[in-house]
C-alpha positions as CSV (number, residue, x, y, z in Angstrom):
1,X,-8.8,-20.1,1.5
2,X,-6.2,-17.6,0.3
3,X,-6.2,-15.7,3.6
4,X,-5.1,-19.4,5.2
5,X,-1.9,-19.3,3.4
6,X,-0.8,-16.1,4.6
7,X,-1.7,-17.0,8.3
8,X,-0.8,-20.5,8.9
9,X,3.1,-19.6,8.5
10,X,4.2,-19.1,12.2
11,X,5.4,-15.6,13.4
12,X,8.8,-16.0,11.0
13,X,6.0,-15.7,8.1
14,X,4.3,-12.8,9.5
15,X,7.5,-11.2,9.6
16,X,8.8,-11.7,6.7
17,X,5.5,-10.8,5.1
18,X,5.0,-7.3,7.0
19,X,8.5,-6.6,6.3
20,X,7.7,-6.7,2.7
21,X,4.8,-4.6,2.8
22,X,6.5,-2.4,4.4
23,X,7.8,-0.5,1.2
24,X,3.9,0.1,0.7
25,X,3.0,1.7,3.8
26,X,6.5,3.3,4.7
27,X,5.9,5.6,1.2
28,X,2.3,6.5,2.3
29,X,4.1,7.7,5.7
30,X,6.6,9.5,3.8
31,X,4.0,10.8,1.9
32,X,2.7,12.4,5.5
33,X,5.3,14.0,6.0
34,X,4.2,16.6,2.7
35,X,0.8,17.6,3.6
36,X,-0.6,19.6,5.8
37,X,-4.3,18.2,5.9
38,X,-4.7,14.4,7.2
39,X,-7.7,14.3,4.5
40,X,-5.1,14.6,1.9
41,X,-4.0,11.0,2.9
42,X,-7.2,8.9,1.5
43,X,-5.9,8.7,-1.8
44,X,-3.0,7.2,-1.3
45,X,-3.9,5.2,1.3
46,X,-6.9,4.1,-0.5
47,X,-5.5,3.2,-3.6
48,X,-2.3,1.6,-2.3
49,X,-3.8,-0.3,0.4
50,X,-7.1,-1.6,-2.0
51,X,-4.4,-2.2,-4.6
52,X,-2.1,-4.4,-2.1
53,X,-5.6,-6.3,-1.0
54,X,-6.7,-7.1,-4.3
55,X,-3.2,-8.2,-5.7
56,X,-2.8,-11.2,-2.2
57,X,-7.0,-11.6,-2.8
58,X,-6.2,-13.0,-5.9
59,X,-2.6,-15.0,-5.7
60,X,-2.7,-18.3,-4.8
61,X,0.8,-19.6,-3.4
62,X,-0.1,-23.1,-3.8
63,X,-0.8,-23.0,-7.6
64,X,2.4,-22.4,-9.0
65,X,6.1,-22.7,-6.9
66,X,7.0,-19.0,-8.1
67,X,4.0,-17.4,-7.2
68,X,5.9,-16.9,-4.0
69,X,8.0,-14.0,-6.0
70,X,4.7,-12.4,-6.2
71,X,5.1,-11.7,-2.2
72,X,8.2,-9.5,-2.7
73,X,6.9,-8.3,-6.5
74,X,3.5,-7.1,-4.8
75,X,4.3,-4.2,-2.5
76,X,7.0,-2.9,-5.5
77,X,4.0,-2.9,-8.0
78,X,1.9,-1.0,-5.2
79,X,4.0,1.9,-5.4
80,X,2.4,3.2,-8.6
81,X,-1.1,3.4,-7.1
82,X,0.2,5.2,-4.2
83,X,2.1,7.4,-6.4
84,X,-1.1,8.3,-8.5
85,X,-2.9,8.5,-5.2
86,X,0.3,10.9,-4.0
87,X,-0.5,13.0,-7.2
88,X,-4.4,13.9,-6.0
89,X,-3.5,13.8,-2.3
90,X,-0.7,17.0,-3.1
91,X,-3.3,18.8,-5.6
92,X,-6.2,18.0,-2.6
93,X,-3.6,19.4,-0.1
94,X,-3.0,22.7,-1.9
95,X,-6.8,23.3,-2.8
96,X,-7.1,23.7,1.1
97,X,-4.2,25.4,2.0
98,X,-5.4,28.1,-0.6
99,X,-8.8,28.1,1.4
100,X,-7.3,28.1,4.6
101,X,-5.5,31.1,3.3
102,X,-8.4,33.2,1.9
């Protein structure tokens, strides 16, 4: 049902809505840009995505006329998973540049 209310908006909605979400995945490709190893990647990208998924799994636009701010408020609130997942993806990336070393 919830998935309906992101689809049925016509492309203006699809824009609007990747464009938001677009702070979420634009840090995880930032966050590329710092390791060396693509494996260092599925923490962020696991908790940011699974964070983003969970958070429009669970809002329903049609119960409440602000939940809407929740589509802009979402991908901000996404950042701190993808932070944390930053944070394990750096230390991952320096345990195997220290092996690739040795």
């Amino acid at each position: 049902m919830w998935l309906r209310q992101y689809t049925d908006t016509g492309f203006g909605g699809w824009l609007f809505f990747c464009a938001l979400n677009a702070i979420a995945w634009g840090c995880i490709l930032a966050l590329s840009f710092k390791y060396e190893w693509p494996v260092s990647l599925l923490a962020p990208c696991i908790l940011g995505f699974g964070f983003l998924a969970w958070a429009h799994g669970t809002l329903d636009l049609s119960a409440n006329p602000n939940a809407a701010i929740a589509l802009v408020i979402i991908p901000v609130y996404a950042l701190v998973p993808i932070a944390v997942g930053g944070i394990f993806g750096y230390i991952v990336d320096r345990m195997l540049r220290r092996k690739k070393i040795a």
